[in-house]
PLY file of the C-alpha trace (Angstrom):
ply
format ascii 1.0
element vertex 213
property float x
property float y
property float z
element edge 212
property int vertex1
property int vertex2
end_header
78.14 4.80 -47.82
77.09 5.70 -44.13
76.16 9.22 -45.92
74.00 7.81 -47.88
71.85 5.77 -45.19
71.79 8.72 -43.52
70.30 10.57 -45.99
68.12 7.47 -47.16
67.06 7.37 -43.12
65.78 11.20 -42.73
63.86 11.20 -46.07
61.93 8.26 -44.36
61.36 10.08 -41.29
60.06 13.28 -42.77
57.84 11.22 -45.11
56.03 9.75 -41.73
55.86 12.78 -40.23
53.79 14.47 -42.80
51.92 11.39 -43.27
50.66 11.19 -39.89
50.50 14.96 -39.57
48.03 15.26 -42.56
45.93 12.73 -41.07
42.10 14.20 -40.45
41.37 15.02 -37.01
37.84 13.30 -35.95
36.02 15.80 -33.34
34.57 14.29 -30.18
31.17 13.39 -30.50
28.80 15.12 -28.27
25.79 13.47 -26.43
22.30 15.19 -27.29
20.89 16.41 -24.13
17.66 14.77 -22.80
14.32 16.36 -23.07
12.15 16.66 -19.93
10.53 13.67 -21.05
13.34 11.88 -21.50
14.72 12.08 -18.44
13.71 9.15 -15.76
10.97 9.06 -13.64
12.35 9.50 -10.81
14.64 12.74 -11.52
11.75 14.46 -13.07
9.95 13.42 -9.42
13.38 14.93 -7.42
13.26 18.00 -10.07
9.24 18.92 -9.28
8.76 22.28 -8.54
7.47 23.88 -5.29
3.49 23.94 -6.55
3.61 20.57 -7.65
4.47 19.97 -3.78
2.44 22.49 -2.38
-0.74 20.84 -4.34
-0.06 17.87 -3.14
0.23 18.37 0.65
-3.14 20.60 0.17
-4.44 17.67 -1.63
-3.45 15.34 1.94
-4.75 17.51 4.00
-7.64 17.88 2.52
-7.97 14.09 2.44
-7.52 14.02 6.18
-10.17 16.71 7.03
-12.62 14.60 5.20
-11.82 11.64 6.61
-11.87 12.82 10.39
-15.39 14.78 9.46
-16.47 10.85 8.42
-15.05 9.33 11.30
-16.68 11.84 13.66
-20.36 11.23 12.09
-19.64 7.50 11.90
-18.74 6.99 15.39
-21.73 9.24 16.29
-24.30 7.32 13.96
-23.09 3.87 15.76
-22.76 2.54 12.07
-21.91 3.03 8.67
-23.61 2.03 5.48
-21.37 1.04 2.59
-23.72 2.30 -0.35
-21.42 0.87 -3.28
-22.13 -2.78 -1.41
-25.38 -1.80 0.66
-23.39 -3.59 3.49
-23.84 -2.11 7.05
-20.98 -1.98 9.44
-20.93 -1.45 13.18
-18.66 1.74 14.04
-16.05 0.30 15.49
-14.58 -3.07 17.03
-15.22 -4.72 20.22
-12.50 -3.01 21.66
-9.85 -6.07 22.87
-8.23 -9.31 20.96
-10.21 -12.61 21.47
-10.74 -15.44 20.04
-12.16 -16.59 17.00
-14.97 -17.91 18.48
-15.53 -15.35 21.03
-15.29 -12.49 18.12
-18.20 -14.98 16.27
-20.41 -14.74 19.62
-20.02 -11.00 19.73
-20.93 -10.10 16.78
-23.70 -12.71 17.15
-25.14 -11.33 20.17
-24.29 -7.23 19.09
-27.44 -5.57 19.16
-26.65 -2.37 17.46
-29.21 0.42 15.23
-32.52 -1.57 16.07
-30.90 -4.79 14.43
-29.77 -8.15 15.52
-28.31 -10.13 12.37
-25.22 -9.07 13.05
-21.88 -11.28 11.80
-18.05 -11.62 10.98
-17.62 -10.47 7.66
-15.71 -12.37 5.14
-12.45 -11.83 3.71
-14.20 -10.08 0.64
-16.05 -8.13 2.44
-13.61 -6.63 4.29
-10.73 -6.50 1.45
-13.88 -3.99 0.05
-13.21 -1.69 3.57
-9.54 -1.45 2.50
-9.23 2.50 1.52
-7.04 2.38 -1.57
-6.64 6.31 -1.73
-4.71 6.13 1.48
-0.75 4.64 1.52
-0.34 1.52 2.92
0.81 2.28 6.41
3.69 0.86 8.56
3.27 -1.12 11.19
4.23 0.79 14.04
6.35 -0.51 17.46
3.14 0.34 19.63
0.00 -0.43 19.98
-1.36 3.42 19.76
0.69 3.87 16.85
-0.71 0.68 15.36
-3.86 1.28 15.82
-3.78 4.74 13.97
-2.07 3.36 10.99
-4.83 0.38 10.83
-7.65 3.19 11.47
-6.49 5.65 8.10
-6.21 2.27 6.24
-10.41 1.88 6.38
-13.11 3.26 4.67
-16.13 5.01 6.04
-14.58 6.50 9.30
-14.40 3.03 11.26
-12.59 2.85 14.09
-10.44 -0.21 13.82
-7.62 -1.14 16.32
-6.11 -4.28 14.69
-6.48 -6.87 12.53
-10.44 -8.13 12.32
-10.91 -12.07 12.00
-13.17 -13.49 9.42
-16.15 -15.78 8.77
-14.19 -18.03 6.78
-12.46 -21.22 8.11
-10.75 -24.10 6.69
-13.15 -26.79 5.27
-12.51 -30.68 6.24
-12.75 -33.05 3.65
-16.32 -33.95 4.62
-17.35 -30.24 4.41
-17.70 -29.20 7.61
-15.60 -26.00 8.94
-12.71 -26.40 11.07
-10.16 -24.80 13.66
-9.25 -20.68 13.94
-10.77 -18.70 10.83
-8.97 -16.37 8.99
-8.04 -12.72 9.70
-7.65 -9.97 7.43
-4.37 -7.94 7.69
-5.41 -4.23 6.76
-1.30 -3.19 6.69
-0.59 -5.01 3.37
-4.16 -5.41 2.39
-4.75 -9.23 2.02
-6.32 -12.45 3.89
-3.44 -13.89 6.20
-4.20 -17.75 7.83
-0.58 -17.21 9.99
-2.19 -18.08 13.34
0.51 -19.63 15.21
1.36 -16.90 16.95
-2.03 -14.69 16.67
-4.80 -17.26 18.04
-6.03 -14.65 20.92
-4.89 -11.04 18.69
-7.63 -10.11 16.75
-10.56 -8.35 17.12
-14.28 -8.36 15.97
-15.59 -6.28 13.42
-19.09 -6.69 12.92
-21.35 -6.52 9.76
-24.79 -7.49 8.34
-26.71 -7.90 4.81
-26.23 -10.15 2.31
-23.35 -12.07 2.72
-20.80 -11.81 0.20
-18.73 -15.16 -0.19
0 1
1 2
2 3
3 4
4 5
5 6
6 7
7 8
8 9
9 10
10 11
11 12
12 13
13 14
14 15
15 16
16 17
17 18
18 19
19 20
20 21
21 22
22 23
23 24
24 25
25 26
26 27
27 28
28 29
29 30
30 31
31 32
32 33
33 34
34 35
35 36
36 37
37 38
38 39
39 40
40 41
41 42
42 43
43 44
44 45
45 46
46 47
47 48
48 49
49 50
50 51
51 52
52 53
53 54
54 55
55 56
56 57
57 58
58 59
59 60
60 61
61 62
62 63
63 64
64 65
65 66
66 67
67 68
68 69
69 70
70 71
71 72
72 73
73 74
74 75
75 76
76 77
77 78
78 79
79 80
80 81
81 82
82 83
83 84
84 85
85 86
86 87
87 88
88 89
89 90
90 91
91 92
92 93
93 94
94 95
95 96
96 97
97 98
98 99
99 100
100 101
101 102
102 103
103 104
104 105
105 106
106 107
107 108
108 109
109 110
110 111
111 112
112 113
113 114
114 115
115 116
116 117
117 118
118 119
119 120
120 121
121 122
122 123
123 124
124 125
125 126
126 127
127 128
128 129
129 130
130 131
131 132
132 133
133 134
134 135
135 136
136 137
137 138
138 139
139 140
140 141
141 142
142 143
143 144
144 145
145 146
146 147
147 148
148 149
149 150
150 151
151 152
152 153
153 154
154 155
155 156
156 157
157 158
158 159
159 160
160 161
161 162
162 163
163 164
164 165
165 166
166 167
167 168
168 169
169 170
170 171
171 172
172 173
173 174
174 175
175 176
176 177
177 178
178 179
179 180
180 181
181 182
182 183
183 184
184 185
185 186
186 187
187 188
188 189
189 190
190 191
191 192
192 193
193 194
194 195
195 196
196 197
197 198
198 199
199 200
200 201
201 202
202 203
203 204
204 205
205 206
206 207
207 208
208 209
209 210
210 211
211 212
């Protein structure tokens, strides 16, 4: 009897074995590699070769000659005429933070290329100075520094050394304008009203011809 279990019991066995040994064998599947264009932005960016580089720094530099030759006739002229607005804007600021009211009588009494209208600009008209081909710079720990990245940040080869207040002021509810005006920050490109802590920091940038709202 136990010879017969045995027997029984390795017959079993063997038939498993060759059961699982003639089982197919499924191969590992192998991921297509990407294309070029397949591949993310960003590792085709880390991937560019050297000319792609070497064009653009050429491409910078070149940028940066012609905006110092602009800069250089600008601040020589006195002035500089935005054609693409026919707006006329003094060279450069007045040269110190004041107040919002002193920056409005500077500009008011500027006497500058044989004219006399002279004004703040408004916050459209000087979002239109903000030079778009140009990265937005950071704001530096100094003033020099500061003052550099605000001056590559505008058009036409001013010379700006900070943030330039505006014409526009908050309205009371009978219509009349009220308080500090508004400044326009040139670092992240937009209108900023924060004046808690900037009452006597900005500067006057003067402008004249049709006033744009």
């Amino acid at each position: 009897m136990i010879l017969v279990f045995i027997s029984f019991f390795a017959t079993l066995t063997d038939g498993q074995s060759s059961t699982t040994s003639s089982a197919p064998l499924v191969p590992a599947q192998v991921r297509p590699a990407l294309s070029p264009d397949q591949l993310p932005i960003q590792l085709r960016n880390d991937a560019a070769p050297p000319q792609v580089e070497e064009a653009e720094k050429a491409r910078r530099e070149t940028l940066e000659q012609e905006q110092l030759k602009l800069s250089e006739e600008t601040q020589a002229r006195g002035y500089w005429v935005d054609l693409s607005t026919g707006l006329m804007w003094a060279a450069k600021d007045n040269g110190q933070p004041v107040t919002w009211r002193k920056a409005e009588r500077y500009c008011r009494d500027l006497r500058l290329g044989g004219f006399s209208d002279w004004r703040l600009g408004t916050l459209n008209e000087l979002a239109g100075l903000v030079d778009k081909s140009d990265p937005a710079p950071e704001r530096g720990g100094n003033v020099e520094v500061f003052s550099i990245n605000i001056g590559r940040r505008v058009k036409g080869g001013l010379l700006l050394r900070g943030d330039p207040w505006s014409s526009n002021r908050e309205i009371d509810r009978f219509g009349h304008p009220y308080g500090d005006g508004w400044f326009f920050d040139f670092v992240n490109a937009k209108p900023s009203g924060d004046l808690q802590y900037f009452r006597n920091t900005k500067l006057a940038l003067c402008v004249r011809g049709p006033q744009k709202p």
